[in-house]
C-alpha positions as CSV (number, residue, x, y, z in Angstrom):
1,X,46.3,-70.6,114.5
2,X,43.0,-72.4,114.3
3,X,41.9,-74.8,112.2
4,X,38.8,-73.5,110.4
5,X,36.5,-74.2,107.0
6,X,35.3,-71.1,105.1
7,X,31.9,-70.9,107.0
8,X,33.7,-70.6,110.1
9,X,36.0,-68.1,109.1
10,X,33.2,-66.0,108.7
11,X,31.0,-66.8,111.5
12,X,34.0,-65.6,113.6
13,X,34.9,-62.6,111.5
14,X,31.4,-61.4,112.4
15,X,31.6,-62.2,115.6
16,X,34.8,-60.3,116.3
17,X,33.2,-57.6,114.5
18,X,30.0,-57.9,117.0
19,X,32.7,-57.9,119.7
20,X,34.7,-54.6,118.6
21,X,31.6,-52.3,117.2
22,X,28.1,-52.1,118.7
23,X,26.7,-50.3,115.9
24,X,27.3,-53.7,113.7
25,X,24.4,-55.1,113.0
26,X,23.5,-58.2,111.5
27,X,20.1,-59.2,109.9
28,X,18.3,-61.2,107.4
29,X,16.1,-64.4,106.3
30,X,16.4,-66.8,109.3
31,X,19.8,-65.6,110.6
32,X,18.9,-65.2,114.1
33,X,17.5,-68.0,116.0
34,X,18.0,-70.9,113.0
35,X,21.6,-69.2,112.1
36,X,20.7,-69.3,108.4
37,X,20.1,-71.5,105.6
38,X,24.4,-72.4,105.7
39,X,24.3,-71.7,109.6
40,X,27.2,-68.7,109.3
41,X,25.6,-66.6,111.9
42,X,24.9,-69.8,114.2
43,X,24.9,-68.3,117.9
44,X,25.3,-65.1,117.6
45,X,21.8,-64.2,118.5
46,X,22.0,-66.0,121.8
47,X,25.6,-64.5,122.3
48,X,25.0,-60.6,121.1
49,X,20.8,-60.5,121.0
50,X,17.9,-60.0,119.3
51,X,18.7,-56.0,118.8
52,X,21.9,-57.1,117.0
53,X,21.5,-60.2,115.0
54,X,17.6,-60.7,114.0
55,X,15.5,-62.0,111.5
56,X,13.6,-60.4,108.9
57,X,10.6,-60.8,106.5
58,X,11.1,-62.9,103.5
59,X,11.6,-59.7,101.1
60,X,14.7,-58.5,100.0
61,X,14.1,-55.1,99.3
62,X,13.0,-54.1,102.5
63,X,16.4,-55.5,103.9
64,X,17.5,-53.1,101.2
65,X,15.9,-50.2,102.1
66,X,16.9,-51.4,106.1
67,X,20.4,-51.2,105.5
68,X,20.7,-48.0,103.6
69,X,17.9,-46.2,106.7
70,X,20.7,-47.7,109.6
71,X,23.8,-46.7,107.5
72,X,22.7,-43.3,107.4
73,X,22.0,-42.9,111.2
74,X,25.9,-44.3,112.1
75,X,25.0,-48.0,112.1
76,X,27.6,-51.0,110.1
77,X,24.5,-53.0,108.9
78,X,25.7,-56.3,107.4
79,X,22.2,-58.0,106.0
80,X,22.6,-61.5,104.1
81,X,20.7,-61.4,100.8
82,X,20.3,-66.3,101.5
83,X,20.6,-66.6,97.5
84,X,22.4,-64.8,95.3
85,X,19.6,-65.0,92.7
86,X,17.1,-63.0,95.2
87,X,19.1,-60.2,94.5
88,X,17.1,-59.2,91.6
89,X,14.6,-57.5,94.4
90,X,17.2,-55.8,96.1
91,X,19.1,-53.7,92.8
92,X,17.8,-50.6,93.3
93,X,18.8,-50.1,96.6
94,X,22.3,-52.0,96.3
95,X,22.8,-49.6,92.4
96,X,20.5,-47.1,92.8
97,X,21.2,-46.2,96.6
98,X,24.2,-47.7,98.4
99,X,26.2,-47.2,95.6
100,X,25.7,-43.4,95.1
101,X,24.9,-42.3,98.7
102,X,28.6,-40.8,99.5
103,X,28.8,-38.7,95.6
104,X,24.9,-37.8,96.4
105,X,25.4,-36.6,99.5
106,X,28.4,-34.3,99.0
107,X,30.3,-36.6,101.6
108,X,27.8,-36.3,104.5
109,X,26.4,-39.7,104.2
110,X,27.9,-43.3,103.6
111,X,27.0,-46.2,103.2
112,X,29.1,-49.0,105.5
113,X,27.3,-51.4,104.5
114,X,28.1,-55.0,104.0
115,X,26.0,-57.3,101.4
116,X,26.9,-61.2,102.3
117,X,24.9,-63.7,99.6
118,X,26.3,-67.1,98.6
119,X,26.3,-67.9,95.4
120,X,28.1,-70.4,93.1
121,X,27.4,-74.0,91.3
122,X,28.3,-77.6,92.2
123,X,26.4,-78.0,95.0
124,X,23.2,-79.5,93.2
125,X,20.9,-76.0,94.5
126,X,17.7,-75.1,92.9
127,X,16.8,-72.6,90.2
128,X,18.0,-69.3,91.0
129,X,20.4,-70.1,93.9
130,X,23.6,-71.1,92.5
131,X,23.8,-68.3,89.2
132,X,27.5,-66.1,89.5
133,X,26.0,-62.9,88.9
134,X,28.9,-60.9,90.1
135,X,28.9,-59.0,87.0
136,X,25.9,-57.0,87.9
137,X,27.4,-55.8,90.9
138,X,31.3,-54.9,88.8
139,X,29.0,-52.6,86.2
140,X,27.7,-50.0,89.3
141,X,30.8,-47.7,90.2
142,X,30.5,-47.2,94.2
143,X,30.6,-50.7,95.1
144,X,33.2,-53.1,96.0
145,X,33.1,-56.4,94.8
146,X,34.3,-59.3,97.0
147,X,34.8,-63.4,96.4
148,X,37.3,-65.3,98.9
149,X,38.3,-68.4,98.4
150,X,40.1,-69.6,101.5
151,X,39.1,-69.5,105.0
152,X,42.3,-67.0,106.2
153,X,41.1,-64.8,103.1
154,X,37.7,-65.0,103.9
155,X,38.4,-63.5,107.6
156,X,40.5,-61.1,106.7
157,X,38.7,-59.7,103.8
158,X,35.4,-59.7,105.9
159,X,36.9,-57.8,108.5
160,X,37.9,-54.9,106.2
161,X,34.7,-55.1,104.5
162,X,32.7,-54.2,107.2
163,X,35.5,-51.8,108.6
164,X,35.0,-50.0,104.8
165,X,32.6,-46.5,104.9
166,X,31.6,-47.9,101.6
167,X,29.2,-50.3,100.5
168,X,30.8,-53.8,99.7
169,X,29.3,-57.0,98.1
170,X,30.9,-60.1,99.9
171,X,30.2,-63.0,97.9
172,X,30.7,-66.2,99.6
173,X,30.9,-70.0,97.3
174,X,28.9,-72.1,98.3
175,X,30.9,-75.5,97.2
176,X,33.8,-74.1,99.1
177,X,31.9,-73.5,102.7
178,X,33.0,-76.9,104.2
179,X,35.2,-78.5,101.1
180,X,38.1,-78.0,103.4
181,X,39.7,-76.4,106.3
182,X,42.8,-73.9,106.5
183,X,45.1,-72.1,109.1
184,X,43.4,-69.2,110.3
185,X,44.4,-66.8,113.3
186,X,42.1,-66.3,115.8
187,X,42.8,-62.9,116.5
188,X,41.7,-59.6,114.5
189,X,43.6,-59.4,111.2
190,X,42.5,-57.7,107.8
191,X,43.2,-58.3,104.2
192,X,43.5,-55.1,102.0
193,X,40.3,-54.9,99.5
194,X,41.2,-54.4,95.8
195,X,44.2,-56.4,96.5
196,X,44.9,-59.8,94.7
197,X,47.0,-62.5,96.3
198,X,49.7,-64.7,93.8
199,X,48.6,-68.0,95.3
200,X,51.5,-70.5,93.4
201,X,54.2,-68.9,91.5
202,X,55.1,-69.7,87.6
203,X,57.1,-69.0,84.9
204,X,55.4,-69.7,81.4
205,X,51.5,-69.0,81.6
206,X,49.5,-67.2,84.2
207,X,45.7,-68.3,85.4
208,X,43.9,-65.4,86.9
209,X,40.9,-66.5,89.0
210,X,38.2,-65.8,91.8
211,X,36.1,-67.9,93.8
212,X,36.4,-72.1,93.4
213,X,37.9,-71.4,90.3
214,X,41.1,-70.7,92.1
215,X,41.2,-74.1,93.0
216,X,40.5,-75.6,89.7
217,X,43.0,-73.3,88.5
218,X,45.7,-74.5,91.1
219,X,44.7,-78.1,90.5
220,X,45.2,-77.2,87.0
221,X,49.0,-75.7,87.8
222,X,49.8,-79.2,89.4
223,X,48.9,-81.4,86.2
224,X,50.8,-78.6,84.2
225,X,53.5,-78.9,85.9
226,X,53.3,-82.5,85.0
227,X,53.8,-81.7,81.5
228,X,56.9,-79.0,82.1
229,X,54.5,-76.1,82.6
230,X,54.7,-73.6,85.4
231,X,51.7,-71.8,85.7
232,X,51.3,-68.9,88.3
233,X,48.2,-68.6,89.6
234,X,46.5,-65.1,90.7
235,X,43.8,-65.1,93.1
236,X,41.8,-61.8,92.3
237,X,40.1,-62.0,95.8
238,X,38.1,-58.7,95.2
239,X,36.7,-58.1,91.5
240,X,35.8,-54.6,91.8
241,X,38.3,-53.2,91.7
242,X,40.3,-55.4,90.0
243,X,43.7,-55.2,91.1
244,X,45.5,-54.7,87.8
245,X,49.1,-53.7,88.5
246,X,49.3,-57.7,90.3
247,X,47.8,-58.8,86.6
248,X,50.2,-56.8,84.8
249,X,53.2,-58.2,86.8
250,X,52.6,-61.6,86.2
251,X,51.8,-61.5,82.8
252,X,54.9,-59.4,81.6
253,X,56.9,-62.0,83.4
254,X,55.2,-65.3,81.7
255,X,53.9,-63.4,78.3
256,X,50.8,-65.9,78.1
257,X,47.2,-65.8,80.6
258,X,44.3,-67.6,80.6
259,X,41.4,-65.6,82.8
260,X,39.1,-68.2,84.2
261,X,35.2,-67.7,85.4
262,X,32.7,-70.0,86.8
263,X,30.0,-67.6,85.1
264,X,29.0,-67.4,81.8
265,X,31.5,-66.1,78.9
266,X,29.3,-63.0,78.4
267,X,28.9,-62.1,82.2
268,X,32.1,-59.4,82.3
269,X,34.5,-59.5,84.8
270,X,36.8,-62.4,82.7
271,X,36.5,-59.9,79.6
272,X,37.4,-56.9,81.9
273,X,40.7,-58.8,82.7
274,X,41.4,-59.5,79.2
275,X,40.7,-55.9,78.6
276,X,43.4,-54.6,80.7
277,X,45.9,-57.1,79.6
278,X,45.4,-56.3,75.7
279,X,45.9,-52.4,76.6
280,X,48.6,-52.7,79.2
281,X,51.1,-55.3,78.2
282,X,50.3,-56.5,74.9
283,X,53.7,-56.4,73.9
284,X,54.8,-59.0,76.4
285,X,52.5,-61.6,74.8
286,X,53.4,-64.4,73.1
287,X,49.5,-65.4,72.4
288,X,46.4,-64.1,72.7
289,X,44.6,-64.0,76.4
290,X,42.3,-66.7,76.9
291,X,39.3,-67.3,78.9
292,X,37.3,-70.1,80.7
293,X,33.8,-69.7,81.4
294,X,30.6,-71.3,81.3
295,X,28.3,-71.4,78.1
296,X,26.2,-68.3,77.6
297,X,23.3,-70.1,78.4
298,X,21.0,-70.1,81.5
299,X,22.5,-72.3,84.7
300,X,21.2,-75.9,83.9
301,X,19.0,-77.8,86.7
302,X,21.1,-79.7,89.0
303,X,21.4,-83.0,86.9
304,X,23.2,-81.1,84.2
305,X,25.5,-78.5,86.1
306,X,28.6,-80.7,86.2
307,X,28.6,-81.2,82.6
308,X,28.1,-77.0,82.1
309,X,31.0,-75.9,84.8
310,X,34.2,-75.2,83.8
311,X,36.9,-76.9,85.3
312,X,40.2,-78.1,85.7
313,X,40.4,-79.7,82.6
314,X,38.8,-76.9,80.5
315,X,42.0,-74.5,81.6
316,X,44.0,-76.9,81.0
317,X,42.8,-77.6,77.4
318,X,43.5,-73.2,77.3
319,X,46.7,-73.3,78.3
320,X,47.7,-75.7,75.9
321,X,46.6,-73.6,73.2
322,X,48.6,-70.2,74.4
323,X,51.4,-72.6,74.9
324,X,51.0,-74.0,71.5
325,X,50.1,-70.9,69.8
């Protein structure tokens, strides 16, 4: 086992994916020579080449339209879209194409195509880089929705992404690229999409969570436990799909959940959870499902992000109420 943060987790998941496959190619804004704005794809172009890992213009949709022309001629394309809010240009190709090119086709074409972006707040980014707008991508059936949160998941799960024949949006936090390091094995290993991961085990409330909410959530389960709460604490991993039967479990075992979001209350995947509880179990609850999310209100400039993120304390101040209710 090495020793690795998130970035690296998924510098060498391409790598090793480089390694096994020479029809992966990776490609984007400044990936090649500079190694990208967060430096994930740093030396692969000197390692693999320019016909494998190059730059391209600054214009999303034509690294749109790039991936969906390579996919169809047997190539893995992985293209990084450098901010998640620059995929606004890119929509028709990620809805519109990618996710329709297997049903359009009658099965003779796919899409294997791998979206990275980061995305994600406290990290003090500009305008239009740090917005969550996974819930764009969980509304178009034919994609796969992807957010790790530790550097073995992050490996794993990229691995099997860019194995998939369909298209899949890896979404990658910024605030948890170097925040800390984890065991990760060096060789080949995938994690199961569509598969969420119980990441602390409890008894009277369950936190379901994606992303750096996962660790406010477990930070959350610490303090609770404090108090003489156990919280169990669910790790969604891919969003789309959502891996309900894992939900389910959990919640007919504590009765309560609070479904926690770094995006705004209106943005979907939190209320798709809550969703699937209400229909599926709402017998075993003792209270009524819960969510934490940001205000429905545009993401703040930088100086007023840390007042606007949920955190620990806000699903704390949930649990409470479903404990109390």
């Amino acid at each position: 086992m090495a020793q690795m943060t998130m970035i690296q987790a998924i510098t060498n998941a391409m790598q090793s994916e480089l390694k096994n496959d020479d029809n992966v190619l990776i490609f984007g804004e400044d990936v090649g020579q500079n190694g990208g704005v967060f430096r994930a794809t740093e030396g692969l172009q000197k390692e693999f080449g320019e016909n494998r890992v190059f730059d391209t213009p600054l214009a999303e949709s034509g690294i749109g339209g790039l991936s969906i022309g390579l996919a169809t001629q047997g190539f893995r394309p992985v293209p990084e879209i450098q901010f998640i809010g620059f995929i606004y240009e890119v929509m028709d190709s990620l809805n519109g194409q990618m996710a329709r090119m297997r049903y359009r086709s009658g099965g003779s074409l796919q899409a294997p195509i791998t979206v990275r972006t980061p995305f994600g707040g406290g990290v003090q980014t500009p305008d239009l880089h740090p917005d969550s707008l996974e819930g764009l991508m969980t509304q178009q059936p034919g994609l796969k929705v992807v957010i790790p949160s530790t550097p073995y998941d992050a490996k794993g799960l990229l691995l099997a992404s860019i194995r998939e024949n369909d298209p899949v949006i890896f979404m990658e936090h910024m605030k948890l690229y170097r925040s800390f390091r984890g065991e990760v094995p060096e060789e080949d290993y995938t994690i199961e999409l569509g598969k969420a991961d119980v990441k602390r085990e409890g008894s009277d409330v369950t936190l379901i969570a994606y992303g750096a909410m996962v660790h406010s959530s477990l930070k959350a389960a610490e303090e609770l436990e404090e108090k003489g709460v156990s919280a169990e604490v669910i790790d969604l991993r891919t969003i789309s799909p959502i891996d309900v039967e894992t939900i389910i479990d959990s919640v007919k075992k504590t009765n309560r959940a609070v479904v926690v979001q770094e995006a705004q209350r209106q943005a979907g995947v939190a209320a798709d959870v809550v969703s699937e509880i209400q229909e599926r179990a709402i017998l075993h609850l003792e209270a009524p499902v819960l969510r934490v999310t940001a205000p429905d209100t545009v993401y703040p400039f930088s100086a007023g992000e840390d007042v606007w993120l949920p955190d620990h304390t806000s699903i704390m101040e949930k649990v409470d109420k479903v404990m109390n209710f």
